[in-house]
C-alpha positions as CSV (number, residue, x, y, z in Angstrom):
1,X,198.8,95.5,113.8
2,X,196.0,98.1,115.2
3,X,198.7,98.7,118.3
4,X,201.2,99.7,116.1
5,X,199.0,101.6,113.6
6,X,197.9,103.5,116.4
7,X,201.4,104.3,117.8
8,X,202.4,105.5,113.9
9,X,199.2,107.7,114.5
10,X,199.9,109.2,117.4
11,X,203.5,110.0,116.3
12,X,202.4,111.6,113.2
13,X,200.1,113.6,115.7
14,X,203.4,114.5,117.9
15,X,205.1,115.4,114.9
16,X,202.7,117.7,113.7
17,X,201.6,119.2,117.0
18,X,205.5,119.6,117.7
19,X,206.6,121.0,114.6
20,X,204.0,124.0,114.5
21,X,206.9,125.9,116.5
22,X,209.3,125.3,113.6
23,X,208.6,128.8,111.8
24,X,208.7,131.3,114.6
25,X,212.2,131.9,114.2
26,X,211.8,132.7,110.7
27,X,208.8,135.4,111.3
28,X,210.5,137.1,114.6
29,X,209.7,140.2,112.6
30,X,206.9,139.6,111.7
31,X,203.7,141.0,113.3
32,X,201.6,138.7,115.4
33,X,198.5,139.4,113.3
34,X,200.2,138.5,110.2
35,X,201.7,135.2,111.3
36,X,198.8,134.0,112.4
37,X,197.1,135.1,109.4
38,X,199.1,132.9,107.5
39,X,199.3,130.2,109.9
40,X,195.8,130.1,109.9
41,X,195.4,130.1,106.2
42,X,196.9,127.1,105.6
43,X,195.9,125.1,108.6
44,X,192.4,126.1,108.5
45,X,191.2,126.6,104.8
46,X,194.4,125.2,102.6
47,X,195.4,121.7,104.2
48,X,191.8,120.6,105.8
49,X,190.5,120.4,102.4
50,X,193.4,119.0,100.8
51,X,193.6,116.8,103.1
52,X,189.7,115.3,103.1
53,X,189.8,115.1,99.3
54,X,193.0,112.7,100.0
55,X,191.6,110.8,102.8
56,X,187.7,110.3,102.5
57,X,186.2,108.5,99.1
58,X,183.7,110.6,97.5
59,X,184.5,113.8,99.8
60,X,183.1,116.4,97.4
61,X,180.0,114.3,96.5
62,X,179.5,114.4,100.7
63,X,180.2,118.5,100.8
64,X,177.8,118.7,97.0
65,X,175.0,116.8,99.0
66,X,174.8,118.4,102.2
67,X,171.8,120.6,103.1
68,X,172.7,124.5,102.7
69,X,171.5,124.8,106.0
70,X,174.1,122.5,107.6
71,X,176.6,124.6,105.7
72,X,175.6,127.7,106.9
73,X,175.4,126.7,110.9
74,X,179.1,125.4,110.0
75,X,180.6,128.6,108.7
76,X,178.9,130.6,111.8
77,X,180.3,128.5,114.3
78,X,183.8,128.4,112.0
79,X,183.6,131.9,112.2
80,X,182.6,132.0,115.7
81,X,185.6,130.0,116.4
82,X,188.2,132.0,114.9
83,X,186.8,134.8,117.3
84,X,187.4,133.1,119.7
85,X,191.2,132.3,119.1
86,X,191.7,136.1,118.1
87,X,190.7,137.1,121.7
88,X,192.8,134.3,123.0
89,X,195.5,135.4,121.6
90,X,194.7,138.8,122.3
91,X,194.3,137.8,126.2
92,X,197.3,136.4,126.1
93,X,199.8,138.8,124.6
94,X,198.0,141.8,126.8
95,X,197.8,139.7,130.0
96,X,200.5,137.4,129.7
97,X,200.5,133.6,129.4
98,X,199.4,132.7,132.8
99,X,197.1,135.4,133.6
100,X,195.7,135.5,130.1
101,X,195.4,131.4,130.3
102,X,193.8,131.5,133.7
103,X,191.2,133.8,133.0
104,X,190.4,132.9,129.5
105,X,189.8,129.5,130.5
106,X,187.8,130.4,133.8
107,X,185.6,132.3,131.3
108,X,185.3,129.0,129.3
109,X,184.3,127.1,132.1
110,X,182.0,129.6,133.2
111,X,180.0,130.2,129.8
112,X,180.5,126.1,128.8
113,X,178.6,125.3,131.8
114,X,175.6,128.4,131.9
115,X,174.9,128.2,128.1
116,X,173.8,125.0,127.8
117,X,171.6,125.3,130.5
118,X,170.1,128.5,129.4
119,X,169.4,126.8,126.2
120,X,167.8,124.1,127.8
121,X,165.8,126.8,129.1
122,X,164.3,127.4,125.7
123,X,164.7,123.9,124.5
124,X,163.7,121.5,127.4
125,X,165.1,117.9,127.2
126,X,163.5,115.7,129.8
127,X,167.1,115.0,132.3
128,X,168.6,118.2,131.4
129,X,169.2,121.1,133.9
130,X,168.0,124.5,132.9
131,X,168.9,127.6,134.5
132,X,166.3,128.7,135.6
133,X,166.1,125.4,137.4
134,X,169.7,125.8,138.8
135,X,169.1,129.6,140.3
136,X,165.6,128.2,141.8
137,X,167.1,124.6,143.4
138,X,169.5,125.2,146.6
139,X,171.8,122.9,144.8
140,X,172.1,125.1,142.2
């Protein structure tokens, strides 16, 4: 039974990740900022909630009795995220697909390796490489 509720998962998953393209041909007209605008809208602040209430019991009594604090770190990082897409997509439309892609994700390997180390820098965890460490070792 857990096979085949997996399968329906990951169909439902195909579905959704397949049908995103369905309204471009509607919006052809449309400004890039604006259809992302309302793309975003509803994928990142209409359905998610919608969507917990459904699925978790007791989903605003876990959002009521979380610490502000963890709230607030969330929103940054949300926010920080949506940057993130905007210059994406930015890369992408003034660089093309594959150029844009290439170097956008170069940059993301680049900074998803150095960041954590330089955190580790200010934060040392006993195992951890900082980069202070890296730029000092001749492995590094």
């Amino acid at each position: 039974m857990n096979a085949l509720l997996g399968v329906f998962f990951h169909f439902i998953g195909g579905f959704a990740s397949g049908s995103f393209y369905i309204p471009f041909k509607k919006v052809k007209g449309w400004n890039w900022e604006s259809f992302w605008i309302v793309g975003g809208l509803f994928s990142w602040l209409i359905v998610p909630p919608i969507a917990a209430y459904l699925t978790i019991p007791g989903f605003m009594d876990i959002i009521k009795g979380t610490a502000s604090s963890g709230l607030l770190i969330t929103y940054i990082f949300g926010v920080l995220w949506g940057i993130g897409g905007l210059t994406y997509g930015l890369g992408v439309r003034y660089l093309g697909v594959s150029l844009g892609s290439s170097v956008i994700l170069g940059l993301c390997m680049v900074f998803g390796a150095i960041i954590p180390a330089i955190y580790y820098d200010f934060n040392p965890v006993i195992g951890k490489d900082t980069f202070s460490g890296m730029i000092s070792n001749s492995w590094g």
